[in-house]
C-alpha positions, 0 to 999 in steps of 0.5 A: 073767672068762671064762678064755683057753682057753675064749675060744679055744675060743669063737671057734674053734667061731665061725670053724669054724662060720661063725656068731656068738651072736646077742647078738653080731650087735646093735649099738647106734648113738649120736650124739656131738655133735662139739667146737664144732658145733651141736647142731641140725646132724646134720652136727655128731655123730660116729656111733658103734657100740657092739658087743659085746666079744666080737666086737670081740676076734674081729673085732680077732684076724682083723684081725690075721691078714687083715694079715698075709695080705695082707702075705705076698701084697703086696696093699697097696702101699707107700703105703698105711700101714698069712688066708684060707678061713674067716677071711673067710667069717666075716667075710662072715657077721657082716657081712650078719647084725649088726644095728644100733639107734639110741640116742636119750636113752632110747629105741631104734629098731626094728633094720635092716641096713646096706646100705652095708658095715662099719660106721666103725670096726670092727676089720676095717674099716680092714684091709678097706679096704686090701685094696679100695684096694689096686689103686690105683696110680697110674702113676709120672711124672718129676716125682714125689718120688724118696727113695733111688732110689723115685719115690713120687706118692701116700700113704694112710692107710686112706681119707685120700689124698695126692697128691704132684708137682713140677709141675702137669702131673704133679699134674693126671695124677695128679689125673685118675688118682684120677677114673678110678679112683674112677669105676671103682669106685663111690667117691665122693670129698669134693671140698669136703674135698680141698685144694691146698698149693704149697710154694715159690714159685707158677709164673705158670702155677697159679691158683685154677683149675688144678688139678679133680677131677670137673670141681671146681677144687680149693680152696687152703689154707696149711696142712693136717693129716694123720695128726696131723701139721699142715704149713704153707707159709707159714712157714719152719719147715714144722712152726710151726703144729703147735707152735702148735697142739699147745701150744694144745691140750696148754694146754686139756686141762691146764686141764680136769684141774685144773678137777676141783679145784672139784669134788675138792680139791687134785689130789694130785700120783700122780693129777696124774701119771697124768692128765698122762701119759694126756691132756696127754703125748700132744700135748705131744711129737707129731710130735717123731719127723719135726719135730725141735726145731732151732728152740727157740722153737718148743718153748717153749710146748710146754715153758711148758704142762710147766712150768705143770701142775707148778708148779700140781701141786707148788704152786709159783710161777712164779719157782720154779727149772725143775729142781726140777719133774723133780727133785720129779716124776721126769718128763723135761724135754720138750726131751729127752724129744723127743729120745729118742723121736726116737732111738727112731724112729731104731732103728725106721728101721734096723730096717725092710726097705730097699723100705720107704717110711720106710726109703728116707726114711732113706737119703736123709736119710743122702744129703743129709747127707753132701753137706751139706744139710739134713735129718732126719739133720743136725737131729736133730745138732744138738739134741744137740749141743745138749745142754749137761751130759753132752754125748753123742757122736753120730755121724751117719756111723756109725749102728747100733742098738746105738749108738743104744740108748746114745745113748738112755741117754746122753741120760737121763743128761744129763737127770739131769746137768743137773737135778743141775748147775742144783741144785748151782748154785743157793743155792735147792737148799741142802736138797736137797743131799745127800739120798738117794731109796729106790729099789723094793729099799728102797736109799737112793741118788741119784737125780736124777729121781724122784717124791718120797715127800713128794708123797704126803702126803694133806693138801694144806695141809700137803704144799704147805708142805713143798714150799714149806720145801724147795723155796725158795718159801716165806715166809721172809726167805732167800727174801723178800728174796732179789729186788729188789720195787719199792723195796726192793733185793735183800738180801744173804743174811747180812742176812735175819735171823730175825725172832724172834730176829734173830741167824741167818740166817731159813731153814727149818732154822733156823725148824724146830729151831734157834730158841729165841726164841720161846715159841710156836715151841719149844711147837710143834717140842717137840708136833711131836717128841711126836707123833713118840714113840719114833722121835723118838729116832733123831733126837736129836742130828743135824745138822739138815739129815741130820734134814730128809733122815732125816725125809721118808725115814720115811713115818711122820714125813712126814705130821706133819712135813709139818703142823709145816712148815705150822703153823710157817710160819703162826705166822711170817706172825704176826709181821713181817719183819725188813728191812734199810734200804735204804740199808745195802744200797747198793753191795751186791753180791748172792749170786752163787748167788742166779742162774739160768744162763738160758742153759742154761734152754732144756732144761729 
């Protein structure tokens, strides 16, 4: 690892020398063949340019100082999202000099130059573009969109360009305005790839030919997507089609980091975790800044792809309780994890100048609201008004950052609160009751989201039979016989007996340390406590379910604890259950707690 101060010392001696190491001046050209193409269509691959390290750091730091200079100099307009001297006599230099190969398999082309400018995806590239696009602006028209007093017509992001009108004719001006431009400076622009979207009723007067570019009609479509972010007219929720697409996407990447279990073994849940965080995470609250959840729906088969990855995470089935995935895990559930990234966006608003584009949206969201219309303002309200425990206190007349960072943090809480209600109400959550989570100081405390140390158990056999005993997904009758299967009606929860002793009710506390009719379970609890050997003392004498918590806190006691679990339980599948006739169970009512209150599911 090369040390800051002699990297600083490199690239000064690079810029004040205009010149670059020669190993830095040769790139190497590659072909990525694009998701779904063929194979034999050039077309079909993504070219990319391997560069060396170094320059892509130098290159990336003078991006960073071209940026700002243009900036203070207001070269880039305010639609376009997004140093002088030596920085770009440099820059000029390492340009007309690199030198490019073609990497074929295992061969490689002679070197050439490029004759068409920077390379795609060089870090100044993008920068470089702005300050070339940056004298594109287009005459303002009465018909442009007006956000806070600011007519805007056109957006770009770097060389992906919206156009924007309220009328035809101010949409064609705008239209001819881009030819000219684009005429006038040599840029070619991709007709086949430029779209027409109408949102709201067509007037008589557009068809398929209204609307040209360099003589071209312009094709028409229902949807689009732009910087991630895909728009549909023909829905009533503008944002429905990135939901779908979105969910459809986050599905597909979570079935291929579990399609690594044929190849590793059981996906142990802290590389689960992390793989989720990197690769599904990213689709799953996209966008959630601008498409506010108003419309539940929507979000439900962004948060059945959350659910399904955890569930086959932990081990569990899908009947298993929606809390017990962020009780066990320590994600939050999406639902609210959309709403503070929401917020999040909200202190970036308030934090930007009042010329900027995204800050003039902001006030006419605050505009619209107080005159009772709908809008980003109200939407975001309503989800958390929403919000069912805990409920924070929001209110939109009366905006500040510090009044958000707490709505941030009141927000978690009710996260946390809800999860800890659902388990408080539930008979599933017996076990979980009461238990304490060590925190990073090695203090026991509450905590009701968290990833909990007995996930870390290496054998995945042994560790998903301690998440099944804790979590009620196990084989036991308490959960058996807890729901009505074909004919068999639903078994009040005193009825399901042990079926090795048949005088207490069979559920894991029992079957763990309180059973004594069986030879072969007592010769098992008594191997178990064995192994355990002098620490086994400090449990002697404790309440059973103070030993369950005590035993999954002492990362010397999960391990083995975690293989009695599973060998306890296949010694029960051994011997057949106890079942009540069903007529005994007539007129029975069941266990009220036996519930889940689906009226609040829909945050979690």
């Amino acid at each position: 690892m090369i040390p800051n101060d002699e990297l600083v010392r490199l690239f000064r001696a690079c810029v004040e020398a205009r010149e670059s190491p020669s190993a830095w001046l040769l790139a190497k050209i590659v072909g990525i063949l694009k998701h779904h193409k063929p194979g034999d269509d050039p077309d079909s691959y993504r070219i990319i340019g391997l560069e060396s390290d170094l320059l892509k750091t130098l290159t990336l730091l003078a991006a960073i100082c071209l940026r700002a200079w243009m900036a203070e100099n207001d070269i880039i307009p305010q639609s376009q999202n997004g140093v002088g001297g030596p920085i770009f006599d440099w820059l000029r230099k390492v340009c007309s000099t690199l030198r490019y190969m073609v990497s074929l398999e295992d061969e490689l082309s002679d070197e050439f130059c490029s004759l068409t400018g920077i390379l795609a995806g060089d870090s100044a590239s993008p920068d470089l573009w702005n300050a070339f696009l940056g004298d594109f602006r287009p005459p303002k028209h009465k018909d442009d969109i007006i956000l806070d007093g600011t007519a805007i017509g056109n957006l770009e992001h770097a060389d992906d360009m919206v156009l924007v009108s309220t009328s035809p004719e101010g949409m064609q001006l705008k239209l001819q305005c881009l030819e000219n431009y684009s005429r006038e400076n040599y840029i070619l622009v991709n007709v086949s790839k430029t779209f027409m979207m109408l949102d709201g009723a067509c007037p008589a007067t557009v068809n398929s030919s209204t609307f040209t570019l360099n003589g071209t009609p312009i094709k028409w479509t229902d949807n689009y997507t732009y910087v991630g972010v895909t728009f549909a007219s023909g829905h009533r929720n503008i944002f429905a089609l990135h939901y779908e697409k979105k969910a459809a996407k986050a599905k597909s990447v979570a079935g291929s980091i579990f399609s690594v279990e044929s190849f590793v073994g059981s996906l142990p849940p802290l590389q689960g975790l992390r793989l989720y965080n990197a690769r599904v995470d990213s689709h799953l609250p996209a966008a959630c800044k601008v498409a506010i959840d108003v419309a539940m729906p929507l979000l439900k088969p962004l948060q059945a792809v959350q659910h399904t990855f955890l569930q086959r995470l932990i081990g569990l089935n899908p009947r298993a309780m929606r809390a017990f995935l962020f009780s066990e895990s320590g994600l939050l559930p999406l639902a609210y994890r959309r709403i503070i990234l929401a917020l999040r966006y909200l202190l970036y608003l308030l934090s930007l100048p009042s010329h900027h584009l995204a800050a003039c949206a902001w006030k006419d969201s605050q505009q619209l609201f107080y005159g009772g219309k709908a809008c980003w303002l109200g939407d975001l309200a309503i989800v958390i008004q929403k919000i069912p425990f805990k409920k924070p206190i929001f209110n939109p007349l009366d905006v500040d950052p510090e009044s958000v960072k707490a709505l941030i943090d009141e927000v978690a809480l009710a996260a946390a609160e809800h999860v800890d209600e659902a388990l408080r109400n539930s008979s599933k959550a017996r076990l979980l009751c009461g238990r304490k989570h060590q925190n990073e100081d090695g203090v026991l405390e509450h905590r009701a989201l968290a990833l909990r140390p007995y996930l870390l158990v290496p054998e995945p056999k042994h560790r998903k039979a301690l998440a099944a005993l804790l979590l009620a997904d196990h084989t036991l009758a308490e959960v058996r016989l807890r729901y009505q299967e074909r004919r068999q009606p639903s078994v009040p929860r005193e009825w399901r007996l042990c079926r090795l002793c048949g005088d207490e009710i069979e559920e894991p506390l029992h079957a763990l340390f309180l059973c004594s009719n069986s030879s072969a379970l007592v010769a098992l609890r008594t191997s178990f406590w064995d192994k355990c050997g002098a620490g086994a003392v400090a449990y002697r004498g404790l309440a059973p379910l103070e030993t369950l918590h005590r035993l999954l806190l002492d990362a010397k006691m999960v391990n083995k604890f975690a293989r009695f679990c599973c060998l306890m339980l296949e010694l029960d599948d051994t011997v057949p259950m106890f079942v009540p006739a069903a007529d005994w169970l007539r007129g029975v009512l069941a266990d009220p707690t036996d519930r889940r209150l689906h009226s609040l599911d829909f945050m979690l």
